[in-house]
ChimeraX commands (.cxc) that place a marker at each C-alpha (Angstrom):
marker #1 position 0.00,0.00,0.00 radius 0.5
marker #1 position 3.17,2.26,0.61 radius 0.5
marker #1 position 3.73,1.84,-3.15 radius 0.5
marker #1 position 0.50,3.00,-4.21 radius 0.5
marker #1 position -0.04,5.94,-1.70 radius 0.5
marker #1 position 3.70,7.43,-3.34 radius 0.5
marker #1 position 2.72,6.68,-6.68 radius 0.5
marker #1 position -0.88,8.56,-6.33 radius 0.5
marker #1 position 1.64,11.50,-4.42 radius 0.5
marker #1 position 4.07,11.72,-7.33 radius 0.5
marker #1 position 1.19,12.17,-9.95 radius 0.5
marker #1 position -0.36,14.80,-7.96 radius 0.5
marker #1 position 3.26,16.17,-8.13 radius 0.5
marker #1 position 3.86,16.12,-11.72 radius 0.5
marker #1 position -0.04,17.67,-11.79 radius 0.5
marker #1 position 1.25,20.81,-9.67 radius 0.5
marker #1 position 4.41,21.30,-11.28 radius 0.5
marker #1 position 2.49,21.15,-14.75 radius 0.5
marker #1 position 0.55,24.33,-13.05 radius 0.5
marker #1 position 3.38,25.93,-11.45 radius 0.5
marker #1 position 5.63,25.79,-15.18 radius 0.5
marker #1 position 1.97,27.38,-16.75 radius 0.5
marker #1 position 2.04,30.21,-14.16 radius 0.5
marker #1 position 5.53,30.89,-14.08 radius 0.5
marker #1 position 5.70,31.06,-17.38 radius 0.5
marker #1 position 2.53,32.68,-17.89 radius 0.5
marker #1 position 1.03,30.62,-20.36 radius 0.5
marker #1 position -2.40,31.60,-22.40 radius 0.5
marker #1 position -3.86,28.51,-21.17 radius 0.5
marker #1 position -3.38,29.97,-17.28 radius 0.5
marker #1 position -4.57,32.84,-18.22 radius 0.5
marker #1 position -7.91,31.74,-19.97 radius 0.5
marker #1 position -8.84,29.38,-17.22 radius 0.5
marker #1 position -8.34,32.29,-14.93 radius 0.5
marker #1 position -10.46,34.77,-16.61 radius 0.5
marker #1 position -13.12,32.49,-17.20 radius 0.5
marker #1 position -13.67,30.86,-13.38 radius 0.5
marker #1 position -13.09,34.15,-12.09 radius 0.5
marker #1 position -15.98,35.42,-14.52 radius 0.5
marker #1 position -18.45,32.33,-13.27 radius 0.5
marker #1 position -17.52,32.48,-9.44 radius 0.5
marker #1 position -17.50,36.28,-8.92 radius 0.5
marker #1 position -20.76,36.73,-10.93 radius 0.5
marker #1 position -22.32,35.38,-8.00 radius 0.5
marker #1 position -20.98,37.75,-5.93 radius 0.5
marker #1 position -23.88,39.24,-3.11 radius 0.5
marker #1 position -23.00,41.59,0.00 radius 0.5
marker #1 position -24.77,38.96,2.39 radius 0.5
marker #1 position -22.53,36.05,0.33 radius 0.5
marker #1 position -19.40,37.98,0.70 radius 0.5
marker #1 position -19.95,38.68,4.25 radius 0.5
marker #1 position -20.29,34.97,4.77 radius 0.5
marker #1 position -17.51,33.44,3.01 radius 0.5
marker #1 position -15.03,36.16,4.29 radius 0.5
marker #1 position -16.16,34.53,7.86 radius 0.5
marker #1 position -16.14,30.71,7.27 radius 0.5
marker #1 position -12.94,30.61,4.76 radius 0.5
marker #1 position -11.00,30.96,7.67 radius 0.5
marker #1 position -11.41,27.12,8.10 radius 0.5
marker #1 position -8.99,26.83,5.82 radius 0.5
marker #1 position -6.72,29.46,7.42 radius 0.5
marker #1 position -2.87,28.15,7.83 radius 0.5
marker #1 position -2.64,29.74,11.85 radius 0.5
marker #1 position -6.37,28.44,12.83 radius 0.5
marker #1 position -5.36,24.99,11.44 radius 0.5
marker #1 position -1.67,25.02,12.90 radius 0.5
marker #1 position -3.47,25.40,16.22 radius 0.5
marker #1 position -6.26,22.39,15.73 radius 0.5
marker #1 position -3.08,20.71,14.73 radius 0.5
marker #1 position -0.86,21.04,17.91 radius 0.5
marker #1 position -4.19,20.97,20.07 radius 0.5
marker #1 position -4.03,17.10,18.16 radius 0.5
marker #1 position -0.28,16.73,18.75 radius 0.5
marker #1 position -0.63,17.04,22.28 radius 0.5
marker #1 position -3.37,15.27,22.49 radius 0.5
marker #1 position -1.78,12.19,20.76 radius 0.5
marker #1 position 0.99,12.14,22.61 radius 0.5
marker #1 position -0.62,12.37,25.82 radius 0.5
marker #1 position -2.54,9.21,24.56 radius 0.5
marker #1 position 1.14,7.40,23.82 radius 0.5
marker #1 position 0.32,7.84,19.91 radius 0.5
marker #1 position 3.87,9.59,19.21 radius 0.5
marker #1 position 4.68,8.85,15.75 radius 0.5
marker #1 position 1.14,9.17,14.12 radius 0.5
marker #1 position 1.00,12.17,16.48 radius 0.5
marker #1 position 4.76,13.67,15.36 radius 0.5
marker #1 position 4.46,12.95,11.64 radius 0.5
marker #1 position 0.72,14.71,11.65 radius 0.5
marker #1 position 2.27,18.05,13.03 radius 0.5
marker #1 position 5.08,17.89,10.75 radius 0.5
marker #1 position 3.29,17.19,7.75 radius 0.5
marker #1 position 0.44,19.55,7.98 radius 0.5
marker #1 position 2.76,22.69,9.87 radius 0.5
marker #1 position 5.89,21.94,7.15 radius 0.5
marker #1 position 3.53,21.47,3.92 radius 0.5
marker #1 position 1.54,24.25,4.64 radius 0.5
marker #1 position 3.21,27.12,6.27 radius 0.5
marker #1 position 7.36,26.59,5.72 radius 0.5
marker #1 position 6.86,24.86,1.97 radius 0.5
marker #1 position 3.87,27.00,0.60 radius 0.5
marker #1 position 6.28,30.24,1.81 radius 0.5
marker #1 position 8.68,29.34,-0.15 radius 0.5
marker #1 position 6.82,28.22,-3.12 radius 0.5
marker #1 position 5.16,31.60,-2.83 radius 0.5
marker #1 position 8.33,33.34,-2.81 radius 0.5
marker #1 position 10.45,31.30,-5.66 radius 0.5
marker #1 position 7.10,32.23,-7.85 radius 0.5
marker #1 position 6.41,35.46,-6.97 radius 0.5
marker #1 position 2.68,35.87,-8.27 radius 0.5
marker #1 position 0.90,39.39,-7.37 radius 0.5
marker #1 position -2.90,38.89,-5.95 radius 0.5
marker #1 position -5.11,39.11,-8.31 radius 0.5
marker #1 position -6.63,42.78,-8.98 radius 0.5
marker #1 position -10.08,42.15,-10.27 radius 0.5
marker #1 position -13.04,42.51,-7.65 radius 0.5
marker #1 position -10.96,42.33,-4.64 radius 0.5
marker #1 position -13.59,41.54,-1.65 radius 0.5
marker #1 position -10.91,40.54,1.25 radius 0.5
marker #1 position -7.69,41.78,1.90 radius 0.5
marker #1 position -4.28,39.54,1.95 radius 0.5
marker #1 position -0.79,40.93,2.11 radius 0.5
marker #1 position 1.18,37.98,1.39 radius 0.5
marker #1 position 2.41,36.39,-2.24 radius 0.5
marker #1 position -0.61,34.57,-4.71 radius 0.5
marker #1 position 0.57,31.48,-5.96 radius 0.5
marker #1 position 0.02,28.49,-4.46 radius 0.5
marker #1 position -2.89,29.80,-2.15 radius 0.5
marker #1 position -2.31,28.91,1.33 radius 0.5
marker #1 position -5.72,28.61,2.48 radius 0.5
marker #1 position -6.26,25.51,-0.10 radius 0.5
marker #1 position -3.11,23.94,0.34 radius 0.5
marker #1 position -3.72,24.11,4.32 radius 0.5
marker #1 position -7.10,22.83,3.93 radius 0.5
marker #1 position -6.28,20.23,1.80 radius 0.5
marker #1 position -3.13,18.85,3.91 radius 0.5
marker #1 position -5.29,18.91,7.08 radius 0.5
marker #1 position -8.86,17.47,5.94 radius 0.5
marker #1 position -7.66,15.74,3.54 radius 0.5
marker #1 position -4.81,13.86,5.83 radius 0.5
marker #1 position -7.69,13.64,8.77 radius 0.5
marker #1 position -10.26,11.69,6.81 radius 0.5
marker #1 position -7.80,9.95,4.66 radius 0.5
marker #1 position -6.70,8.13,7.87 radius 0.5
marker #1 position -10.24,7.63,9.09 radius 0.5
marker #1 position -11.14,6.23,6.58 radius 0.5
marker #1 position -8.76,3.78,6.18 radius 0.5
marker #1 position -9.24,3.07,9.90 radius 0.5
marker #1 position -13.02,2.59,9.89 radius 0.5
marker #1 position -14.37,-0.31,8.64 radius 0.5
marker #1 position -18.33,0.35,7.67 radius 0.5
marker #1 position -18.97,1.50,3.91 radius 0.5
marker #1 position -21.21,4.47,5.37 radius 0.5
marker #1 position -18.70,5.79,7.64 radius 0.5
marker #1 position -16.24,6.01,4.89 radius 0.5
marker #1 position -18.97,7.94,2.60 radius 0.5
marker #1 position -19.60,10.27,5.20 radius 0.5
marker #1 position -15.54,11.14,5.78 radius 0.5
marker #1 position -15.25,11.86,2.42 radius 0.5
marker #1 position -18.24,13.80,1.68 radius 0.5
marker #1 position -17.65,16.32,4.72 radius 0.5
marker #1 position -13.67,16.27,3.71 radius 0.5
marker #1 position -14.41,17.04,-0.08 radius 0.5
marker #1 position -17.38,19.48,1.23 radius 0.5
marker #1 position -14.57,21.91,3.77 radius 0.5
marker #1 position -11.29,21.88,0.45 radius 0.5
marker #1 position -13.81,22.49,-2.13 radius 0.5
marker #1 position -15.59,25.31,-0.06 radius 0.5
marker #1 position -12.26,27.12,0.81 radius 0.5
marker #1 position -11.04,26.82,-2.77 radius 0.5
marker #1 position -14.16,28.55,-3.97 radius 0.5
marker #1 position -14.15,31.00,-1.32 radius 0.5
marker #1 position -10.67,31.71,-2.32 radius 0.5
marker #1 position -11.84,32.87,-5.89 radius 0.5
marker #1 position -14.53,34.06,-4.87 radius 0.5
marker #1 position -13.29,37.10,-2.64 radius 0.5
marker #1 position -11.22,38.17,-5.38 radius 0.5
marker #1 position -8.00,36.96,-3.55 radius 0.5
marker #1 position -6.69,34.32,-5.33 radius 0.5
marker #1 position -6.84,33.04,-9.54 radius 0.5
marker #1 position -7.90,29.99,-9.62 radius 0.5
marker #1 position -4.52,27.94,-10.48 radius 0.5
marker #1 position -3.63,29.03,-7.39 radius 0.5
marker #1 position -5.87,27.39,-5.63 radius 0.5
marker #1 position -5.75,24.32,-8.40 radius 0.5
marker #1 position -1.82,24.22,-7.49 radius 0.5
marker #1 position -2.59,24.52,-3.94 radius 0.5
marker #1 position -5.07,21.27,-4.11 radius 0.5
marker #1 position -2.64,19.60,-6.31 radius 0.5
marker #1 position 0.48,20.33,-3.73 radius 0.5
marker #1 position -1.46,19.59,-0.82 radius 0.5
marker #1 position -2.54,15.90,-2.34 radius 0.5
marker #1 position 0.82,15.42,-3.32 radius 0.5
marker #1 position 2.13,15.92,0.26 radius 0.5
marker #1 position -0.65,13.44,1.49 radius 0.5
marker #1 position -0.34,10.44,-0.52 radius 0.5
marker #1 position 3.68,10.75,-0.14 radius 0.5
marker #1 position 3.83,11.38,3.43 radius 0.5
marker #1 position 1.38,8.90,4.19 radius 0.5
marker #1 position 3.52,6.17,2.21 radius 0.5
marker #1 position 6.70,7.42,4.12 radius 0.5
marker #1 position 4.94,6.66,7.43 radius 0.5
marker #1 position 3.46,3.33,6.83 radius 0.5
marker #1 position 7.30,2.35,5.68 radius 0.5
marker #1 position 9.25,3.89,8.91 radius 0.5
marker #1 position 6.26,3.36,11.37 radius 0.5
marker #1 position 7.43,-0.42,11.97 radius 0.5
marker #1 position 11.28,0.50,12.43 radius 0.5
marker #1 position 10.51,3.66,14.02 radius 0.5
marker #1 position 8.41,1.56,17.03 radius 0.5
marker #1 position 11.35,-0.94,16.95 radius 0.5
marker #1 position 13.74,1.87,18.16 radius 0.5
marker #1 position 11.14,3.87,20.98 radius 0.5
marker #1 position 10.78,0.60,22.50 radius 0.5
marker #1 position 14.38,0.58,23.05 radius 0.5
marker #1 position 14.11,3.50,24.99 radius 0.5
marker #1 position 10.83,1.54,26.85 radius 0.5
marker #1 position 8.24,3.66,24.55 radius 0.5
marker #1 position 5.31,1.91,23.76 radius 0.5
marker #1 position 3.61,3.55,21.19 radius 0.5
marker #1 position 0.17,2.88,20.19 radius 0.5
marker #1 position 0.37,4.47,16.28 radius 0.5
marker #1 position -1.79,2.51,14.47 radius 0.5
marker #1 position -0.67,1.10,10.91 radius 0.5
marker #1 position -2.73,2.18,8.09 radius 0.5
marker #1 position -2.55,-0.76,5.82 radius 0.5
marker #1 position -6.62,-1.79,6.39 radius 0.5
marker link #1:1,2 radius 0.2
marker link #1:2,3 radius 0.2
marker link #1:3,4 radius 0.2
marker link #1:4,5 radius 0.2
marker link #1:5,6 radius 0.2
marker link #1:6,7 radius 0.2
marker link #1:7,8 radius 0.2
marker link #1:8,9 radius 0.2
marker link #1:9,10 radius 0.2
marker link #1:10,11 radius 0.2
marker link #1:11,12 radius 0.2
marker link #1:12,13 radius 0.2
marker link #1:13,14 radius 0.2
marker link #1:14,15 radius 0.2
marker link #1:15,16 radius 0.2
marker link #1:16,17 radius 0.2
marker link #1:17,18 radius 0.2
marker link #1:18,19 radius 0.2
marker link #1:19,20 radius 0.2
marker link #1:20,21 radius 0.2
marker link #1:21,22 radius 0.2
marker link #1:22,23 radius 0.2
marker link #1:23,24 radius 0.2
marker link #1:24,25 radius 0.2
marker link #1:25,26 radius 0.2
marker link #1:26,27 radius 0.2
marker link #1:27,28 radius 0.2
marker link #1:28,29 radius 0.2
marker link #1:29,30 radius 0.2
marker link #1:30,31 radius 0.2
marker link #1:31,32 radius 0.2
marker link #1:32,33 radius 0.2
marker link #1:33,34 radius 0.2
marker link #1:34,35 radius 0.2
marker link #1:35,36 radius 0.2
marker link #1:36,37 radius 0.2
marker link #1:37,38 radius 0.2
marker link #1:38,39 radius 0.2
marker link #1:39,40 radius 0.2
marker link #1:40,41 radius 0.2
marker link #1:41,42 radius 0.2
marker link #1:42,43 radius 0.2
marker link #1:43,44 radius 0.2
marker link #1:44,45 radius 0.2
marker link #1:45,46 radius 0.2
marker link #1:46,47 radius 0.2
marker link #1:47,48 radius 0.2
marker link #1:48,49 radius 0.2
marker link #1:49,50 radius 0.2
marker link #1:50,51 radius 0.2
marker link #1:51,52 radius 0.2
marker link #1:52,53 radius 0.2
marker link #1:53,54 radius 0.2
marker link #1:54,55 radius 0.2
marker link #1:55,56 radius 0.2
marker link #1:56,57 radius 0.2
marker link #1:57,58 radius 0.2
marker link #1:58,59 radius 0.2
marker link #1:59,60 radius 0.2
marker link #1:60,61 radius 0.2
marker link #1:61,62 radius 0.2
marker link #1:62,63 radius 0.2
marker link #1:63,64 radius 0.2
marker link #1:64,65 radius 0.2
marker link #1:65,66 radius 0.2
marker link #1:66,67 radius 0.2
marker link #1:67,68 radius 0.2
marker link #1:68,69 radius 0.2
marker link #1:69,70 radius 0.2
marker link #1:70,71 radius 0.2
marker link #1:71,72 radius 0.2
marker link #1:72,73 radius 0.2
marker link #1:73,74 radius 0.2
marker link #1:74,75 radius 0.2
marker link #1:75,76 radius 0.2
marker link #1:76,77 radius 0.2
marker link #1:77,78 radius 0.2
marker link #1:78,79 radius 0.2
marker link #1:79,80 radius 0.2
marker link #1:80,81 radius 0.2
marker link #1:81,82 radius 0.2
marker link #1:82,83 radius 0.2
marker link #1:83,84 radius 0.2
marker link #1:84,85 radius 0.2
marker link #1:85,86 radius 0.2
marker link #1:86,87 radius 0.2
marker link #1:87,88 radius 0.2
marker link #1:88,89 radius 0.2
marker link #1:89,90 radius 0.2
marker link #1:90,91 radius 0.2
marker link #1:91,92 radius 0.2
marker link #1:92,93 radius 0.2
marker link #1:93,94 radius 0.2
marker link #1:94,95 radius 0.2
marker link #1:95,96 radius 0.2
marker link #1:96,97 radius 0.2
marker link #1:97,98 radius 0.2
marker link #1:98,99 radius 0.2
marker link #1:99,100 radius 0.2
marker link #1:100,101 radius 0.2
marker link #1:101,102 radius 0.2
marker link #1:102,103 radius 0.2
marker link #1:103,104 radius 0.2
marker link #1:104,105 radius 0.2
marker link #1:105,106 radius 0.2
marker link #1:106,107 radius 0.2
marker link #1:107,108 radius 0.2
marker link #1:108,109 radius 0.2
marker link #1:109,110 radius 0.2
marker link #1:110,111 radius 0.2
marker link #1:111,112 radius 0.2
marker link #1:112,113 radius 0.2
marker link #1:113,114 radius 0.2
marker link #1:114,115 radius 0.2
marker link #1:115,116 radius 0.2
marker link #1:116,117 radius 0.2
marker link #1:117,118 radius 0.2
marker link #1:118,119 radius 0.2
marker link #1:119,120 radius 0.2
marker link #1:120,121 radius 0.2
marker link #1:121,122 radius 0.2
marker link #1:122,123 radius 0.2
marker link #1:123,124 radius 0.2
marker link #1:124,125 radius 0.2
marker link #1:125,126 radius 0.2
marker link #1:126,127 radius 0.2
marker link #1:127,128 radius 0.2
marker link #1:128,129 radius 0.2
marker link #1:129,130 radius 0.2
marker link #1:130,131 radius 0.2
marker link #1:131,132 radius 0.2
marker link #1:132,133 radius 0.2
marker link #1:133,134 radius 0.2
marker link #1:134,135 radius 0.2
marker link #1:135,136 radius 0.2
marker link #1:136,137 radius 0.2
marker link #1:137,138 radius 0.2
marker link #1:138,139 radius 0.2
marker link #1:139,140 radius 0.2
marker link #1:140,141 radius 0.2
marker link #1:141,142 radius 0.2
marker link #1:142,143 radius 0.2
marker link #1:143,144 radius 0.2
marker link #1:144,145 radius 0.2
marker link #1:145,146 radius 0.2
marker link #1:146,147 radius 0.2
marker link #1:147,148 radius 0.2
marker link #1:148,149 radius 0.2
marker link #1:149,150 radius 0.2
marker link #1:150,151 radius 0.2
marker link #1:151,152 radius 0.2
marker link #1:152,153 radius 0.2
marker link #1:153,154 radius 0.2
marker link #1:154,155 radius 0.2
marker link #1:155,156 radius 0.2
marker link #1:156,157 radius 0.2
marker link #1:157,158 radius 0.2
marker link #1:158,159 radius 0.2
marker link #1:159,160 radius 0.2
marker link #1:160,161 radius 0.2
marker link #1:161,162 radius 0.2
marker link #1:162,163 radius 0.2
marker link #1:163,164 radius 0.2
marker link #1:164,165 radius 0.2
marker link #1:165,166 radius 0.2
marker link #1:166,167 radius 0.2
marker link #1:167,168 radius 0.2
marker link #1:168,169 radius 0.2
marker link #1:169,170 radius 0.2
marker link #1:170,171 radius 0.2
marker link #1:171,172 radius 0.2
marker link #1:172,173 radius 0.2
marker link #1:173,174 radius 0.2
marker link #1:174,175 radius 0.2
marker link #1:175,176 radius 0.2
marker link #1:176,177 radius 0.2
marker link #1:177,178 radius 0.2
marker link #1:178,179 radius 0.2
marker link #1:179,180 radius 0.2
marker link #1:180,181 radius 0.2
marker link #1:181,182 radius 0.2
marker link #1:182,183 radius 0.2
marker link #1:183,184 radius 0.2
marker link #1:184,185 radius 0.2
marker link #1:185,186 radius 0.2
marker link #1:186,187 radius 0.2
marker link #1:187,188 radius 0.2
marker link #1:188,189 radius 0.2
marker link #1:189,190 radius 0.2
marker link #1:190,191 radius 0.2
marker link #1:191,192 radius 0.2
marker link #1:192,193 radius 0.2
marker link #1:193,194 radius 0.2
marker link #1:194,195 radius 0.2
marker link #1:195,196 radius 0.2
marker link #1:196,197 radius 0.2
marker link #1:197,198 radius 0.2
marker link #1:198,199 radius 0.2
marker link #1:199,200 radius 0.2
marker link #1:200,201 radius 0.2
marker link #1:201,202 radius 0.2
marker link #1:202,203 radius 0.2
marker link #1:203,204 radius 0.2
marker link #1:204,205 radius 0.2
marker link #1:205,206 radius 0.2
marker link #1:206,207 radius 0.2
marker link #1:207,208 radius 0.2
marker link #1:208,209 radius 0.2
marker link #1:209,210 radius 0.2
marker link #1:210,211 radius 0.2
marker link #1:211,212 radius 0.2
marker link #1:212,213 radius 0.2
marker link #1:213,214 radius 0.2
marker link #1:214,215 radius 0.2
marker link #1:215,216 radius 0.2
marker link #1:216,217 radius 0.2
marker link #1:217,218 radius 0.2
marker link #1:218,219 radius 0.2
marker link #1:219,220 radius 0.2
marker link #1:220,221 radius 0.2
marker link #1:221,222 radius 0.2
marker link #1:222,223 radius 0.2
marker link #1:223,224 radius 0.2
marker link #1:224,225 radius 0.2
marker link #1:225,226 radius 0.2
view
């Protein structure tokens, strides 16, 4: 299962680079997908909408999710899950604040200037708020899922999961703050840093356990391979 979760990653990889060459580069394709979503999303644009969305797509905000995330890192580790609750920190706090940063700053894409409904100071491309999003609910109910075992369960992780990242990419276009390849690259990194991290555990979580019980560690990280 290791192999499949990196392979999935790597094609989500190749996906976002494919993006991040077309807006780098500035290609006419970026540029006509851009105009047009941003055409069909803002043309539903309504004071009591904007008000709204400019509250809830927060939930995708990098600081309000860093803090559900250490809230769950303590928590984990309090419960003896160290590993699951070490590699969830680092994956969601490194992929979406250090990494996006970075991204943001090797690319250098202004904000978009066309019916600007929210205000945002840093760099454009890939959006933070989708990439954080993604990372988190999408790393959250990809492990629940494979953790559950009833069908309906499973459909109801997804749905709410798919439900929060596509909200926060729309909202993201839809304030005026983001083109939408940004947010496209920001789903795309975000996958890519799922699938791959999730392989990487499931491969060191049996050696890892091996050396904390060395130290007289037990730790109760459960193995994904359901």
């Amino acid at each position: 299962m290791s192999k499949t979760f990196n392979i999935t990653g790597c094609m989500f990889l190749i996906l976002y680079l494919g993006i991040t060459i077309g807006v780098y580069t500035e290609s006419q394709w970026v540029n006509t997908l851009d105009l047009a979503l941003i055409d069909l999303f803002q043309g539903q644009v309504t004071e009591t909408g904007t008000d709204i969305v400019s509250i809830l797509t927060d939930i995708g905000g990098g600081r309000e999710l860093a803090a559900i995330t250490i809230v769950l890192m303590v928590f984990m580790l309090i419960r003896k899950v160290y590993i699951m609750g070490v590699w969830l920190g680092a994956t969601v706090l490194m992929t979406a604040s250090v990494l996006t940063s970075v991204m943001k700053s090797v690319i250098g894409r202004e904000r978009p200037d066309i019916m600007v409904l929210a205000s945002e100071q840093s760099l454009s491309f890939p959006s933070g708020h989708t990439t954080a999003a993604t990372v988190f609910y999408g790393l959250a109910g990809l492990s629940l899922i494979l953790i559950v075992k009833t069908l309906w369960q499973r459909i109801i992780i997804i749905t709410a999961a798919t439900i929060l990242i596509a909200f926060v990419m729309f909202s993201r276009i839809y304030l005026g703050v983001h083109y939408p390849t940004d947010v496209l690259g920001g789903l795309c990194f975000g996958m890519a840093s799922i699938f791959i991290s999730i392989g990487l555990y499931q491969l060191a979580l049996p050696h890892l356990q091996k050396f904390l019980l060395k130290w007289n560690l037990q730790d109760n990280s459960p193995s994904l391979n359901r």
